[in-house]
C-alpha positions as CSV (number, residue, x, y, z in Angstrom):
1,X,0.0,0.0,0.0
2,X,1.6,3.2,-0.9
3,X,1.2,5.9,1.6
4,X,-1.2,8.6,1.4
5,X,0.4,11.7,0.5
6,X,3.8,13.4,0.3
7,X,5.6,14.0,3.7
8,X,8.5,13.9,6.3
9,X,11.1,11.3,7.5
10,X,11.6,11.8,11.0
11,X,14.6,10.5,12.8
12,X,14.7,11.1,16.7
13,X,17.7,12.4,18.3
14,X,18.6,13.5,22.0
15,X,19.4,16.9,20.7
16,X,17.7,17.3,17.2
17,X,15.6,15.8,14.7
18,X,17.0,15.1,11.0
19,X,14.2,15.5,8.4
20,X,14.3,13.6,4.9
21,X,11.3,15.1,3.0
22,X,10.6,12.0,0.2
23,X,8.4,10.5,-1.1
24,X,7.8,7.1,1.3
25,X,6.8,4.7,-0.3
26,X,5.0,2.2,2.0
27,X,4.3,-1.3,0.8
28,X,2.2,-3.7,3.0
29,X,1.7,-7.6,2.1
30,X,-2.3,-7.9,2.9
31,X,-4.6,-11.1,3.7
32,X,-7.5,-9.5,1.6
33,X,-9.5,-12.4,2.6
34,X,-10.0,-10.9,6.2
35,X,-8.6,-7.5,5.7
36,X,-6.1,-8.2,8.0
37,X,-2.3,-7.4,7.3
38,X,0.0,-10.3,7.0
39,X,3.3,-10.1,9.2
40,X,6.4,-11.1,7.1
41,X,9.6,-12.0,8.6
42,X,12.6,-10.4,6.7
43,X,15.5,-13.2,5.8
44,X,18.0,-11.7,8.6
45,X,21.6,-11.6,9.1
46,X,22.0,-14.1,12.2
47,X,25.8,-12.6,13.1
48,X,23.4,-9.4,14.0
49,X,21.4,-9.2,17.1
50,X,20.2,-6.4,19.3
51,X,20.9,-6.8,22.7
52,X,18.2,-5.7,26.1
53,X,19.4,-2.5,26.6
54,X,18.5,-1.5,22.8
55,X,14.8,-3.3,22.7
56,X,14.1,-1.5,25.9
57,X,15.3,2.0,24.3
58,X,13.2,0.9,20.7
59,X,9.7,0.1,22.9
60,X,10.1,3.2,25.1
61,X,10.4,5.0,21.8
62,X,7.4,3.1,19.7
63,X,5.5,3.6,22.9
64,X,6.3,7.8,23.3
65,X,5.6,7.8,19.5
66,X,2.7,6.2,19.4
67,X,1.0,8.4,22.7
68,X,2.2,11.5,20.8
69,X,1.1,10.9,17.1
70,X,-1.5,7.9,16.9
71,X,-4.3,9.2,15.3
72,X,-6.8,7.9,18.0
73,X,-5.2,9.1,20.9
74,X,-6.8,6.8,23.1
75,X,-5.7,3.7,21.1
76,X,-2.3,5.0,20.7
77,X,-2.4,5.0,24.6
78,X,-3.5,1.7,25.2
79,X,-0.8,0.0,22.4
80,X,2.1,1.9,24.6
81,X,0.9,0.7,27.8
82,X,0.7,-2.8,26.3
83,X,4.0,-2.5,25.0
84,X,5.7,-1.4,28.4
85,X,3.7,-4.0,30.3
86,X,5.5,-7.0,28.0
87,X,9.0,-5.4,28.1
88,X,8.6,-5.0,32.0
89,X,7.7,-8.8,31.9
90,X,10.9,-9.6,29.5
91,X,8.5,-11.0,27.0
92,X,11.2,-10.4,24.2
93,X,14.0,-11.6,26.4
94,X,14.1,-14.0,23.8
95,X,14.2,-11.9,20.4
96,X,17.7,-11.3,19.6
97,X,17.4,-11.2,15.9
98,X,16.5,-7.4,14.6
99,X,14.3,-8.3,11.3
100,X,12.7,-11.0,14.3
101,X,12.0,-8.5,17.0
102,X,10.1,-6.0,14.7
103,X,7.9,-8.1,13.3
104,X,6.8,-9.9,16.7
105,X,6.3,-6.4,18.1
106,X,4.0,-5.2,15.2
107,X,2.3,-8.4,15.2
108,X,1.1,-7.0,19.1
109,X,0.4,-4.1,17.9
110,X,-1.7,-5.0,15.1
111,X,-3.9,-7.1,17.6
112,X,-5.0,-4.1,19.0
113,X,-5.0,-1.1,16.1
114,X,-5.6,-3.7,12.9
115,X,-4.5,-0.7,10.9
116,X,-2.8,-1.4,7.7
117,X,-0.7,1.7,7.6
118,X,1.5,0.8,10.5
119,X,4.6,-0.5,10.4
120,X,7.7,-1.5,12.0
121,X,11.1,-2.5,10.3
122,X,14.2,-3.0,10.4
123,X,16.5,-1.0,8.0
124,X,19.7,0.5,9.1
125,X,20.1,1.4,5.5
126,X,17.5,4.1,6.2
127,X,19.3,5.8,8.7
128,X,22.2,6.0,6.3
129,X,19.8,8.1,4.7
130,X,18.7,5.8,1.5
131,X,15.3,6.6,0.5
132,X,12.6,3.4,2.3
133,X,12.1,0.9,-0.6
134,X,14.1,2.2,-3.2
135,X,17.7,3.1,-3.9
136,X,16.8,7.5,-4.1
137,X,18.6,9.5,-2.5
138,X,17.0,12.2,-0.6
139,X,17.5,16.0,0.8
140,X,18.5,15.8,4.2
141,X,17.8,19.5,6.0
142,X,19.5,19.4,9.7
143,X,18.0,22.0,11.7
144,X,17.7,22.6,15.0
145,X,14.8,20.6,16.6
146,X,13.5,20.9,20.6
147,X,14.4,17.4,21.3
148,X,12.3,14.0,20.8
149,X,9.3,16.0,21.5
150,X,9.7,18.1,18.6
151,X,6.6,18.0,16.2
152,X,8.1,16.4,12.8
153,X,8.1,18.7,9.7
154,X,4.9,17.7,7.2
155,X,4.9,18.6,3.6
156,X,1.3,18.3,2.7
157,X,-0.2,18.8,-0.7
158,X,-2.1,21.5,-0.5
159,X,-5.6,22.6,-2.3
160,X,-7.0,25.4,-5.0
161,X,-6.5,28.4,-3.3
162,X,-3.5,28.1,-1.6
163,X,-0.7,28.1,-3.8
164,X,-0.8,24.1,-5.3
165,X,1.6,21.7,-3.8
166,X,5.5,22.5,-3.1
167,X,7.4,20.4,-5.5
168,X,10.4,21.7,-5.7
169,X,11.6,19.7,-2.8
170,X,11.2,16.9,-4.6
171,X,14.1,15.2,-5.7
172,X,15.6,15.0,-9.2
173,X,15.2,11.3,-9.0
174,X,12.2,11.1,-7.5
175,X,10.8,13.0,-9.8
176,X,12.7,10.9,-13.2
177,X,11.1,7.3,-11.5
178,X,7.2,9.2,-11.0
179,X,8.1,10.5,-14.7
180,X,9.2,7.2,-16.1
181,X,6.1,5.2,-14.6
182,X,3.9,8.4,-16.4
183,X,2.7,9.3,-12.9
184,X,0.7,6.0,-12.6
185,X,-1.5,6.9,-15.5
186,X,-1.7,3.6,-17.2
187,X,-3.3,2.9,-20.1
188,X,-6.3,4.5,-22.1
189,X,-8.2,3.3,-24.6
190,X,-11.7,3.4,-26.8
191,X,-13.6,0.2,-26.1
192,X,-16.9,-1.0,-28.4
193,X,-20.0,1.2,-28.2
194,X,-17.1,4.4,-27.8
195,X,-16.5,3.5,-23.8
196,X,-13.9,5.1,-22.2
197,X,-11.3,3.2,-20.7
198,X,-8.3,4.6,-18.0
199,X,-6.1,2.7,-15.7
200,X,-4.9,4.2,-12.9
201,X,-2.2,2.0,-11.2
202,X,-0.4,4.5,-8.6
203,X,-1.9,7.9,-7.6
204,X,1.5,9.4,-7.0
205,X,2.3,12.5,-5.3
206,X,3.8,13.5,-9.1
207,X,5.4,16.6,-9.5
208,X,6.0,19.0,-12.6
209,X,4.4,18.0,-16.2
210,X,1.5,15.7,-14.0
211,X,-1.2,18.8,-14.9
212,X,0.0,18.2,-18.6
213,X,-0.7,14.0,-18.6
214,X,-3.8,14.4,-17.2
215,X,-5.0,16.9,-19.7
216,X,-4.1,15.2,-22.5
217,X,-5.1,11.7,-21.3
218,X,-8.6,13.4,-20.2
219,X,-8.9,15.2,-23.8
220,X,-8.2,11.5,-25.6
221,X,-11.3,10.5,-23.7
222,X,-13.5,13.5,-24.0
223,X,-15.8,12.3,-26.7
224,X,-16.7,9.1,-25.4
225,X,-20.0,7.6,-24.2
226,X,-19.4,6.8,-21.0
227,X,-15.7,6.4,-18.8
228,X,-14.4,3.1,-16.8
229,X,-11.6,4.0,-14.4
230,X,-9.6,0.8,-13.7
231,X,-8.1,1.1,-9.8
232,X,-7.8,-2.5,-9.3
233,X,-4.5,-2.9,-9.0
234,X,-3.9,0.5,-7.3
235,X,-2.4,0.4,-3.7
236,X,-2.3,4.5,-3.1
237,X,-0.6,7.2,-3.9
238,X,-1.5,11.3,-3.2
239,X,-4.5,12.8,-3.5
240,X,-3.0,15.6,-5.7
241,X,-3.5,13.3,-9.0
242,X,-6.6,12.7,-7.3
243,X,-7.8,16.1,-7.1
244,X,-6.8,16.9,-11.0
245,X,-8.5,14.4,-12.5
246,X,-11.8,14.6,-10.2
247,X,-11.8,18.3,-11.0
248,X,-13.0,17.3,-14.5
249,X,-15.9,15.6,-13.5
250,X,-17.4,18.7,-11.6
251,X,-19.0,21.3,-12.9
252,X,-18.7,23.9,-9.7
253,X,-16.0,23.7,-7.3
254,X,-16.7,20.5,-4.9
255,X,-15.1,19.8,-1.1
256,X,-13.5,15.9,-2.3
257,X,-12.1,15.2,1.2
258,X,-10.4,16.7,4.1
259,X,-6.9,15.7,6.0
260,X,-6.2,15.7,9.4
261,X,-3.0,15.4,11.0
262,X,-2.8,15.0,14.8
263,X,0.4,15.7,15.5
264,X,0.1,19.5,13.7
265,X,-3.7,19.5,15.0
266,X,-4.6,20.7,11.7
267,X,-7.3,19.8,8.8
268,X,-6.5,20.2,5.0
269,X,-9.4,20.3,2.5
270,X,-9.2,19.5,-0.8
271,X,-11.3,21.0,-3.4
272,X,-11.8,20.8,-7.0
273,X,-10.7,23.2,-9.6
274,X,-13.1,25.2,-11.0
275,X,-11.1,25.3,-14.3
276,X,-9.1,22.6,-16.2
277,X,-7.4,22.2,-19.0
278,X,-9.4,21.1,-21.1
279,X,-13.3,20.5,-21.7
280,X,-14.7,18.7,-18.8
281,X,-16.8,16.0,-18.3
282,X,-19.8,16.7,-16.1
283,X,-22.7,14.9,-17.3
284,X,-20.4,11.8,-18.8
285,X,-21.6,8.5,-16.9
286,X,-18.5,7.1,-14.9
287,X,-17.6,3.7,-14.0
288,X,-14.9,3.0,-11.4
289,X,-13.1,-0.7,-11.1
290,X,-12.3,-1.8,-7.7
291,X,-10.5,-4.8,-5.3
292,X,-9.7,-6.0,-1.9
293,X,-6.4,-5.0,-3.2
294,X,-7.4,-1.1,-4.1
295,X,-6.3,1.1,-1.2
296,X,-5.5,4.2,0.7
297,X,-5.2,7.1,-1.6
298,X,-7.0,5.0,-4.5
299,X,-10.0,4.5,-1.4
300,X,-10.3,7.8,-1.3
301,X,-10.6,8.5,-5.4
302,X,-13.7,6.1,-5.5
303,X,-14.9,6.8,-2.1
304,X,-15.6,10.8,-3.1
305,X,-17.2,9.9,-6.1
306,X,-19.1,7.4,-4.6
307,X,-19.8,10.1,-1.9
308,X,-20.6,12.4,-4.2
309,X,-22.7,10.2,-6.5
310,X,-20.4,10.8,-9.3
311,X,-19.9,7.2,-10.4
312,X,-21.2,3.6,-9.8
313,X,-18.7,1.4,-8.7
314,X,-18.1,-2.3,-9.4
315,X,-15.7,-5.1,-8.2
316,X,-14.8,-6.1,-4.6
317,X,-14.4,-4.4,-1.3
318,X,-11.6,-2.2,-1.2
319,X,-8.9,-2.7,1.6
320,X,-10.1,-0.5,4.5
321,X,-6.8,2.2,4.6
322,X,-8.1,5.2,5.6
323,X,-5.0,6.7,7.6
324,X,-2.1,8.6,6.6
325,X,1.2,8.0,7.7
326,X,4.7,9.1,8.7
327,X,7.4,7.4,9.3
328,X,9.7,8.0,12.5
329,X,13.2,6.5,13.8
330,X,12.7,4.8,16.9
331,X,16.4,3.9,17.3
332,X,19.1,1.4,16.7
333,X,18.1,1.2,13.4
334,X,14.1,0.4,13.7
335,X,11.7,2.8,11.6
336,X,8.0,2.7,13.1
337,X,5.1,4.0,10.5
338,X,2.8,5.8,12.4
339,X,-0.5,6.3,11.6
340,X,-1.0,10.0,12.3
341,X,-3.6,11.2,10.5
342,X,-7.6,10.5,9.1
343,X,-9.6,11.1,6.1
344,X,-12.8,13.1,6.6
345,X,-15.7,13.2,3.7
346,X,-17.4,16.1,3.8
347,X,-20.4,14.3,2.8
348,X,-20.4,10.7,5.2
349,X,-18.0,13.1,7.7
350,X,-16.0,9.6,8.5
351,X,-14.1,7.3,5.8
352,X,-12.9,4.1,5.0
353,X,-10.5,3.1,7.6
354,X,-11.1,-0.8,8.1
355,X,-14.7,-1.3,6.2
356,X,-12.9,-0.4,3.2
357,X,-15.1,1.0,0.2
358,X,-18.1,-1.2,-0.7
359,X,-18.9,-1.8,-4.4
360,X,-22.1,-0.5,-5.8
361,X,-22.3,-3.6,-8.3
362,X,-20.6,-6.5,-6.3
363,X,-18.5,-8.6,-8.7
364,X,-15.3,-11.0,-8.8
365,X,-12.2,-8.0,-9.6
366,X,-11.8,-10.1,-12.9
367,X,-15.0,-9.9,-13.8
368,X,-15.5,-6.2,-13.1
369,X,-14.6,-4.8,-16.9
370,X,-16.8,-6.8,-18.3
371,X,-19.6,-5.7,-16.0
372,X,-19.0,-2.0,-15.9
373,X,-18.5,-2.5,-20.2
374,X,-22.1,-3.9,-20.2
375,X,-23.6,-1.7,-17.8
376,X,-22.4,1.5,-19.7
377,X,-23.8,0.2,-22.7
378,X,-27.0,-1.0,-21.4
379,X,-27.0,2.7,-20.2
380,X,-26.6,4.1,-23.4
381,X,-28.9,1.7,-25.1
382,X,-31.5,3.4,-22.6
383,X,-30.7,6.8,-24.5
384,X,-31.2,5.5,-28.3
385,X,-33.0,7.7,-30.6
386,X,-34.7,4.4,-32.4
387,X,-35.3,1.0,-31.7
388,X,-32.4,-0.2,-34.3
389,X,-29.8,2.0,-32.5
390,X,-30.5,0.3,-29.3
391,X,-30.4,-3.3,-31.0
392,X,-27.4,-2.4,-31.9
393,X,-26.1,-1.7,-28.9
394,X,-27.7,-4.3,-27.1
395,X,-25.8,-6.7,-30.0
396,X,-22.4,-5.3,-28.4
397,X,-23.6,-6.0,-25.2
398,X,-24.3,-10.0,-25.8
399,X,-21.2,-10.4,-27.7
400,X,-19.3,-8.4,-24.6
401,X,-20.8,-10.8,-22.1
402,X,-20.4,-14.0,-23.8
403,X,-16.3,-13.4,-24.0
404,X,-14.1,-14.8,-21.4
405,X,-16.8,-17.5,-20.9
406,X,-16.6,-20.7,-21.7
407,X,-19.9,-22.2,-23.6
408,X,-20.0,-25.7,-24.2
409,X,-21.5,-27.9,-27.1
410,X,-21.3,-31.6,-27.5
411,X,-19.6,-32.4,-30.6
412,X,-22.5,-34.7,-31.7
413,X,-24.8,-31.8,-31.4
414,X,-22.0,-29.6,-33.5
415,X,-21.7,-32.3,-36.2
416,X,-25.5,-32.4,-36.8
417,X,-25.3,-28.5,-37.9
418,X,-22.6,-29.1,-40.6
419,X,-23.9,-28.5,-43.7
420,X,-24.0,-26.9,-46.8
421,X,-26.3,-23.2,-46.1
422,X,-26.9,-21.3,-49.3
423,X,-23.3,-19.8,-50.0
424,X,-22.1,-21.3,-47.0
425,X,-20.5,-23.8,-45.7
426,X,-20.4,-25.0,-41.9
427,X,-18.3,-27.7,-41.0
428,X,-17.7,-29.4,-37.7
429,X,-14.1,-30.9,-36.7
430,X,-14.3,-32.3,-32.8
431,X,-15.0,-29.3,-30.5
432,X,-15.1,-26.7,-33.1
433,X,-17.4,-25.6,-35.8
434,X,-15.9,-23.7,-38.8
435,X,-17.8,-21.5,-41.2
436,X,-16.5,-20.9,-44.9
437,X,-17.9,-19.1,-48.0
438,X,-15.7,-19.6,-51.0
439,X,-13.5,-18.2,-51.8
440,X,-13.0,-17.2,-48.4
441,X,-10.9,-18.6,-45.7
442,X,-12.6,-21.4,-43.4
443,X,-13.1,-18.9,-39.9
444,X,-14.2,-20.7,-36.3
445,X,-17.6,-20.1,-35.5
446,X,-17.7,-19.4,-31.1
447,X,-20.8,-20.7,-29.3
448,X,-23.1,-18.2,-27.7
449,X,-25.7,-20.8,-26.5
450,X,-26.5,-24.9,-27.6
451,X,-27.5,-23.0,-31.1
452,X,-26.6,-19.8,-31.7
453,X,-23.0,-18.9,-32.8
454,X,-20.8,-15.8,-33.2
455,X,-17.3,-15.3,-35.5
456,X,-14.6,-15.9,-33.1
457,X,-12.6,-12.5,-34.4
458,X,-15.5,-11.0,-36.7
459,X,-19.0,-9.8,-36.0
460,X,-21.0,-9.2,-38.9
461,X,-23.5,-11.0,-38.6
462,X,-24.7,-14.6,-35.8
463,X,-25.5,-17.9,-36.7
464,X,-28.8,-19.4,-35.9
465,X,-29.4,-23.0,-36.3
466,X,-33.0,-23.9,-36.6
467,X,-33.5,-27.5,-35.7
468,X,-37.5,-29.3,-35.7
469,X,-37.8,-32.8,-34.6
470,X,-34.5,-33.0,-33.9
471,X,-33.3,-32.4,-37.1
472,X,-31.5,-29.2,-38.3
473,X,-33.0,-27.4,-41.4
474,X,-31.9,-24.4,-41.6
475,X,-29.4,-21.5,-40.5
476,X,-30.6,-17.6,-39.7
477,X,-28.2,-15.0,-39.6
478,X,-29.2,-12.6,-37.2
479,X,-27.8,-8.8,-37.9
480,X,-27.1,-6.2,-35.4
481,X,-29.7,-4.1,-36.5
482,X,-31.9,-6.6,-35.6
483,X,-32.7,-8.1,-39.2
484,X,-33.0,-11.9,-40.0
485,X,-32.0,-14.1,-43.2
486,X,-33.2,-17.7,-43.2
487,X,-31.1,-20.5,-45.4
488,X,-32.3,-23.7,-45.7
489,X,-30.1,-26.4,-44.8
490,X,-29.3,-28.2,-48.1
């Protein structure tokens, strides 16, 4: 799960406090079956070890850190006490192996919070200052702190109105990998019936030339029928991306969501932009793709719409990430993820944080495509001007839903439709029934039902076999316009 939005590195000092502002990028490993996070123990070193004096330091520290930033401060109270009450009862007397230690101790604390945003690990390589998960390097700004209590430094993106987010202190580097990934704007691409299609894979924090992608991604799709947005396999991001591409689905300026961040007691709102570059599309029917492995940031793009009524969405339950996070030094090399901060919809006033985002149309993730594909054109069917428009439509549709599936017919039943129709010849061959007008090439005919057939690659026209008394006697070919020719079986 990538974390929610662009922030500070915090590393605690007796004197000072070092900040690294990056971009952290915070994966977790998730049981989606139970919305629980899985613990994963780290291959360690066994030549390194951490002795008593050190895990007493590191759970005085993840206890002060979690009183001090948790976002519920009553839970972040109860997790420290728990933690002191085990070290005071030498219950990891016995963990002498770093990578070991950590994830024991987050496996407590996950007993109690079950919030997928925190984290504990163990990477001295981070204190060296290497950027968490990758190999960037990052700006380090050494200022003068007020000790261990010092509130951490918090770059947050910030909304219409005041200024747009800071990127220039994001690094060269940083800013080359978002580039090179295209900000985490996918893929587009016009399906049948003019649908709209987008995959989002990463709402990153971006940075210079993002307002430019969207645009032009957003004018490739302006002239569709309807738009699917594919988040299924999104894990998070920012919510600047967020707030650009959502801005073009409002007419008037709308309140998306709100921030809060406990340790700076403050709320951020985030608003749409009244103008974009670009024609926007207000009235355009929207169709967002979901999973139990969408989350955080990408929980929050469907939850506003959804909140908002802007879009239906379709797939699984989402993960249940509604936090943000920071990440914090808690010593000897250990970096704790703290959960310091909420979303708040202006609209529910709450968020997603462990119920994740429920699907409007509930559907198998693989399946959801498909669905939102038919849906939009069963949609736009409603709108045609005449009765052969809509057949037509409707003829996409039950081509659309018959792919991916897998229709069976007996071969004896396929044998007894081979024949000679008119110009045509049909042919069977085990499983498969092959269709051939001379001089053309012999093309495989795909089942639709026991009697009705479509071109495997082509769709001009269906096959269907009439059979009385159990004999077949004829072929009609059924048009998209609704029309029918009958041949005679000869």
């Amino acid at each position: 799960m990538l974390n929610y939005e662009l922030i500070s590195y915090t590393i605690l000092t007796p004197m000072k406090k070092v900040l690294f502002p990056c971009l952290l990028l915070l994966f977790f490993a998730l049981n989606t079956a139970n919305a629980q996070r899985r613990i994963q123990v780290m291959q360690a070193d066994p030549h390194v070890k951490i002795d008593k004096k050190a895990k007493s330091e590191v759970i005085e520290n993840i206890a002060r850190l979690l009183e001090k930033n948790y976002v519920d401060p009553d839970k972040g109270k109860e997790v420290a006490a728990h933690l002191r009450k085990q070290q005071a009862a030498k219950a990891y007397k016995a963990l002498e192996q770093p990578n070991v230690f950590a994830a024991h101790v987050l496996q407590e604390m996950q007993q109690i919070l079950q919030d997928v945003h925190l984290t504990l690990r163990y990477q001295p390589q981070r204190m060296g200052g290497s950027a968490f998960d990758r190999d960037e390097e990052v700006t380090i700004d050494e200022g003068e702190g007020d000790g261990e209590g010092g509130e951490p430094e918090v770059i947050i993106e910030v909304g219409p109105g005041e200024g747009g987010p800071d990127f220039s202190r994001v690094s060269p580097d940083v800013l080359a990998e978002m580039q090179s990934r295209n900000f985490g704007l996918s893929k587009v691409e016009i399906l049948s019936g003019n649908i709209g299609y987008f995959r989002i894979d990463d709402f990153m924090a971006a940075g210079a030339g993002v307002d430019d992608q969207v645009a032009s991604l957003m004018g490739f799709l302006q002239h569709t029928n309807a738009l699917i947005i594919d988040i299924r396999n999104n894990p998070g991001g920012g919510p600047y991306v967020i707030q650009q591409i959502c801005s073009y689905f409002f007419e008037k300026r709308t309140h998306l969501n709100s921030l809060y961040h406990r340790p700076s007691n403050t709320t951020q709102d985030f608003w749409t932009h009244e103008e974009v570059k670009g024609p926007k599309m207000v009235d355009k029917p929207i169709y967002v793709l979901i999973s139990n492995f969408t989350g955080s940031a990408a929980e929050e793009f469907c939850y506003d719409l959804q909140a908002q009524k802007r879009a239906t969405l379709v797939g699984e339950t989402t993960v249940g990430g509604g936090h943000i996070v920071e990440a914090y030094g808690a010593g000897h090399g250990f970096e704790l993820g703290v959960p310091n901060g909420k979303a708040i919809n202006p609209i529910t006033g709450t968020n997603w944080e462990k119920t994740g985002v429920k699907p409007d149309i509930e559907v198998p993730a693989q399946e959801a495509l498909t669905k939102a594909h038919s849906e939009a054109l069963r949609g736009i069917a409603e709108q045609a001007e005449t009765p052969e428009e809509k057949q037509e439509i409707l003829w996409s549709v039950a081509r659309l839903e018959v792919e991916g599936k897998t229709i069976n017919v007996d071969a004896k039943t396929l044998a007894s439709y081979a024949g000679t129709y008119g110009p045509r010849v049909v042919t069977a061959a085990g499983n498969a029934l092959f269709i051939q007008r001379a001089p053309g090439p012999k093309l495989q005919l795909v089942p639709m039902s026991e009697n009705t057939f479509m071109y495997q690659d082509l769709d001009p026209f269906r096959l269907q076999f009439v059979v009385e008394n159990g004999q077949t006697t004829g072929v009609k070919l059924l048009f998209p316009n609704g029309g029918e020719e009958f041949f005679p079986k000869e």
